[in-house]
C-alpha positions in Angstrom: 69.4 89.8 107.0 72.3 87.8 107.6 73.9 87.3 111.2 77.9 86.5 111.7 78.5 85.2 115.1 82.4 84.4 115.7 83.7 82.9 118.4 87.3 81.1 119.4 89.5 83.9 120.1 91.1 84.0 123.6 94.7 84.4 125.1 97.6 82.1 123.6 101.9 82.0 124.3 103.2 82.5 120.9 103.4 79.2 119.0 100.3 78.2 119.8 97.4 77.9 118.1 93.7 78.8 117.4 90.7 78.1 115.7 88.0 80.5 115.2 84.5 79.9 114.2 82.2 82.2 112.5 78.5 81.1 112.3 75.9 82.5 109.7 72.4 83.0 109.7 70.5 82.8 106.7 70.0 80.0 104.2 72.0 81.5 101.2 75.6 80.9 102.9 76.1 78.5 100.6 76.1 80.8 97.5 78.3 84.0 99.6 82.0 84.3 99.8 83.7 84.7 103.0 86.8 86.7 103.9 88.2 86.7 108.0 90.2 90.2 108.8 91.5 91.5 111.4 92.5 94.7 113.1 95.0 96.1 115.7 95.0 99.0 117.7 95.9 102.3 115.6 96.3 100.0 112.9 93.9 99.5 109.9 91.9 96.0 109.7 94.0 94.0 107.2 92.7 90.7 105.2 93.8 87.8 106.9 92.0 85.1 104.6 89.2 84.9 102.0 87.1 81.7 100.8 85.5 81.0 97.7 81.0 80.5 98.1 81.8 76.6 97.2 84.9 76.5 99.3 87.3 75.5 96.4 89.2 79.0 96.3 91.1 80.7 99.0 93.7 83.4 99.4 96.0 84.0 101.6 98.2 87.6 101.9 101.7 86.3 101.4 102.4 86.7 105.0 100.4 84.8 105.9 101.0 81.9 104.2 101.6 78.4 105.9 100.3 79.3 109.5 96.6 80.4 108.8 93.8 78.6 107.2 90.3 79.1 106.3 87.8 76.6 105.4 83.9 76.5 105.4 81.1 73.5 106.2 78.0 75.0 104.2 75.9 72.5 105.6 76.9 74.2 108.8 76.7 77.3 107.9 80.6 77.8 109.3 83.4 79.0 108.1 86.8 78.6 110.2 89.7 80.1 110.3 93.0 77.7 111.9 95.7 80.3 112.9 98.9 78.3 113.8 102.2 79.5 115.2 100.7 82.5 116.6 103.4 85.7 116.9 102.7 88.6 119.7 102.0 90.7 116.5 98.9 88.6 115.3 97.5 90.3 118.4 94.3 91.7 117.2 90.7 91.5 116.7 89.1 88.9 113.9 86.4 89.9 111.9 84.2 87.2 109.3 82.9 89.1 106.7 80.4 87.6 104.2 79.3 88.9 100.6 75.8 88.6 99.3 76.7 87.5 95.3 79.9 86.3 94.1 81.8 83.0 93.3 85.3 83.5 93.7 86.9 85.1 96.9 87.2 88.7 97.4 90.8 90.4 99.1 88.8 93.9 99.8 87.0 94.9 102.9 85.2 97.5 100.9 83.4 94.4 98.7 82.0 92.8 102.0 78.1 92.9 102.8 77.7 91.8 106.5 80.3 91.5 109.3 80.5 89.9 112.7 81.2 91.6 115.8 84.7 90.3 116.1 86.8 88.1 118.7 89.6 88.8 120.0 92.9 86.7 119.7 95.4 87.9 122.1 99.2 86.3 121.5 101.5 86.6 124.7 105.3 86.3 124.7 
């Protein structure tokens, strides 16, 4: 069974920046795309990024685009996720999510195996 273990969320004045790990067990990371969401109070847990199993593929909600990044070290098992030019309303908690099969990246909680317990990322005006 795989283990997600995230850690790097914290407190941060808007325009500032994090980086948030997520560490896997198992020796199959390599082959399992990743996806980092998150999820606000009363709100419902949005995808934030998603990462192709060799790393080559990501997606981003439009959003989103230009202050997030997500990247992976499979020899680490790791995958990261560099939020930049944080706003009050990235305020939430941030969820890894792995898949067991799959090459490309996946936008859809729904096709996720596994998740972590979450960190939480607090942005403060």
């Amino acid at each position: 069974q795989v283990r997600l273990v995230e850690s790097g969320g914290g407190l941060v004045q808007a325009g500032g920046s994090l980086r948030l790990s997520c560490a896997a067990s198992g020796r199959t990371f390599r082959s399992q795309p990743m996806g980092w969401f998150r999820q606000a109070p009363g709100k419902e847990r949005e995808l934030v990024a998603a990462i192709s199993s060799s790393g080559g593929s990501t997606y981003y909600p439009d959003s989103l685009k230009g202050r997030f990044t997500i990247s992976r070290d499979n020899a680490k098992n790791t995958v990261y996720l560099q939020t930049n030019s944080l706003k009050v309303e990235d305020t939430a908690t941030y969820y890894c999510a792995g898949r067991l099969y799959g090459s490309t990246w996946y936008g859809d909680a729904a096709e996720y195996d596994y998740w972590g317990q979450g960190t939480q990322v607090t942005v403060s005006s």
